[in-house]
C-alpha positions in Angstrom: -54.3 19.7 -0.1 -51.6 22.0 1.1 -51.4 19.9 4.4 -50.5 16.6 2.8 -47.6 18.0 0.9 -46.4 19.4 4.3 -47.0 15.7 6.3 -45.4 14.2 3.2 -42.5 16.6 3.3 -41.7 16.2 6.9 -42.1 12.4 6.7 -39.3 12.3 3.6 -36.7 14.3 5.5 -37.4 11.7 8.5 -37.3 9.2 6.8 -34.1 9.7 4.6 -31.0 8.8 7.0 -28.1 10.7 6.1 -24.6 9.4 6.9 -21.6 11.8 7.7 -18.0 10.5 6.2 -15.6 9.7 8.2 -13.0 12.9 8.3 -10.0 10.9 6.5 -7.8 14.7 6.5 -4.5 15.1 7.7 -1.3 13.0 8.6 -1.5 9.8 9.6 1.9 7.0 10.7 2.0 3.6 11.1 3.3 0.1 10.9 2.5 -3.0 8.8 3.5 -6.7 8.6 2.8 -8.9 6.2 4.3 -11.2 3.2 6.1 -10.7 -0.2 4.1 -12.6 -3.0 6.3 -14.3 -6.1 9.1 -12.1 -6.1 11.6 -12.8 -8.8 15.0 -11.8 -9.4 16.4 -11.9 -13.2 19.9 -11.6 -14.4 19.2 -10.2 -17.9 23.4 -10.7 -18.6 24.2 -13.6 -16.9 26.6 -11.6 -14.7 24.1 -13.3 -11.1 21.8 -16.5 -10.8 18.0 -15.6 -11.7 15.9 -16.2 -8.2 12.5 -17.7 -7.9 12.5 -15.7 -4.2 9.8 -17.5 -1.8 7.6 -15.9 0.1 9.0 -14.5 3.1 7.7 -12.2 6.0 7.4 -8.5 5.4 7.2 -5.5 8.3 7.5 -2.1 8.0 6.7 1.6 8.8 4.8 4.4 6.6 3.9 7.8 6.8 1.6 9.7 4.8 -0.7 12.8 4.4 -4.3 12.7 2.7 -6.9 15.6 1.6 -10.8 15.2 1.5 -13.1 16.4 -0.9 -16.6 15.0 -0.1 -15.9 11.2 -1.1 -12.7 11.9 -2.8 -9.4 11.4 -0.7 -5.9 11.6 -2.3 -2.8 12.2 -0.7 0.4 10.8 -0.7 2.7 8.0 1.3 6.3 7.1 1.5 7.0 3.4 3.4 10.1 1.9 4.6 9.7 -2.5 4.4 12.1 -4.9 5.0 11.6 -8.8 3.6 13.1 -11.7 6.0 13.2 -15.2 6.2 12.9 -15.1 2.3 14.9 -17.8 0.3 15.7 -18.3 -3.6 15.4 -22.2 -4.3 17.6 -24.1 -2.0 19.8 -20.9 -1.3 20.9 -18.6 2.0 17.6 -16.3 2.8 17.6 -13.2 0.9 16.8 -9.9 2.5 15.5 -7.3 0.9 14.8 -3.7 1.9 11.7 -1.6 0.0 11.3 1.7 -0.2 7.7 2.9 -1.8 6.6 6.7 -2.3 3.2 6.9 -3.9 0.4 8.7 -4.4 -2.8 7.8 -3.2 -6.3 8.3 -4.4 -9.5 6.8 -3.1 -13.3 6.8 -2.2 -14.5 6.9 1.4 -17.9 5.3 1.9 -18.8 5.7 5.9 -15.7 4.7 7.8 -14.1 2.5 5.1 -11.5 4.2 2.3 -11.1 2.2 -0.7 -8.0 3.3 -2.7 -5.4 3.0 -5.6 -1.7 3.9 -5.1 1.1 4.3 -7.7 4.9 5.4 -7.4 8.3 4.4 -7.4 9.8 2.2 -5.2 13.4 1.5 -4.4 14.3 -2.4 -4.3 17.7 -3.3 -2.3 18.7 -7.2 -2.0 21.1 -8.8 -0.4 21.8 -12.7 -0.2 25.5 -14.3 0.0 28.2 -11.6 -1.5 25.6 -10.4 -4.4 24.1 -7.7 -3.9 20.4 -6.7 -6.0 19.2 -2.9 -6.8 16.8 -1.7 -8.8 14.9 1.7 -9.0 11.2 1.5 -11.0 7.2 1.6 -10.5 4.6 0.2 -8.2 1.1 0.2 -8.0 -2.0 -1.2 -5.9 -5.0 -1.7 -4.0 -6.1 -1.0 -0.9 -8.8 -0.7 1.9 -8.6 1.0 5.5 -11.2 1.4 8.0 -11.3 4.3 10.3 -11.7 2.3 14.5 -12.5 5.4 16.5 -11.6 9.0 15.5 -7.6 8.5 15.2 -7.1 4.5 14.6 -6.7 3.1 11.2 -6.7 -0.8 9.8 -6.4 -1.4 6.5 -4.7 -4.2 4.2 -3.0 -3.5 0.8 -1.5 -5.4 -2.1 1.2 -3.8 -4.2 3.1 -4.9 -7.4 6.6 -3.6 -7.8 8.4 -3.7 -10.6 12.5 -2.6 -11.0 15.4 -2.7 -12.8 18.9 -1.9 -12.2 19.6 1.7 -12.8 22.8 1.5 -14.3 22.9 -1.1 -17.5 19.4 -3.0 -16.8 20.9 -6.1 -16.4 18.4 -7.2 -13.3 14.6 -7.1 -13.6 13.3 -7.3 -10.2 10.0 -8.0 -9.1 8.7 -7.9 -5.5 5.1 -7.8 -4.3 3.5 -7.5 -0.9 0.2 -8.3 0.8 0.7 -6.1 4.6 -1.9 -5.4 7.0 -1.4 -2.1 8.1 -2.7 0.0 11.6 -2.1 3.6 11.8 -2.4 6.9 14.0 -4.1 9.9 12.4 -3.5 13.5 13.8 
């Protein structure tokens, strides 16, 4: 009887395939392009001309640190983006520069790391002779996948949501789908 229980525990342990997670520690750097999603621009006084800001095409660069705790990873992030070619109804294009620090937490599953991000992001616009800033939140989703030990891909949508700093006269809203690939070291 003793025997079985031995075949039977040998045959489990073969038979049970274990997966080790990708290591997703350390610093990682990249670059992304994408597209800003129904962005909006809204004088609150009157003082500038709401915009209804078309999508436009979005690069940029980020660098960012994470920590691993079994599945958990959570680290943090600060990107530079800058919007082109994006025009406000029938107007000059508008270009607009982002900046985003956030915090990042996620769940790694194999070599893919699912994750949430919130911060602040910096919003700076500039069409004609008016110029946009606003100061405020963002938050999002995102997914990377780890392509041999030190390449990342990944894709991630972010809201952002500002308003001027100094009377809150401009609410300024400016999303973003990028793909992302990154070196981690």
């Amino acid at each position: 009887m003793k025997s079985i229980f031995k075949i039977l525990g040998v045959a489990s342990i073969c038979l049970v395939q274990t997966h080790a997670l990708a290591d997703w520690r350390g610093i990682y750097a990249g670059d992304s392009g994408g597209t800003t999603i129904h962005n909006e621009l809204r004088s609150n006084d009157g003082d500038l001309p709401d915009l209804d800001i078309d999508d436009g095409r979005l690069r940029g660069v980020f660098i960012g640190t994470q920590v691993q705790r079994g599945d958990v990873v959570y680290g943090g992030e600060f990107a530079f983006l800058t919007a082109s070619d994006a025009q406000s109804s029938g107007q000059d294009d508008l270009d607009i520069d982002i900046y985003d620090v956030k915090g990042r937490l996620g769940y790694a599953f194999d070599k893919t790391l699912a994750y949430a991000a919130i911060g602040l992001s910096n919003l700076d616009a500039e069409q004609d002779n008016d110029d946009y800033e606003g100061l405020g939140a963002n938050f999002g989703l995102g997914v990377d996948y780890l392509v041999g030990e030190h390449f990342v891909v990944g894709a991630e949508f972010l809201f952002r949501r500002a308003e001027d700093g100094e009377d809150d006269s401009i609410d300024f809203d400016a999303n973003s789908l990028s793909f992302r690939a990154a070196l981690k070291f």
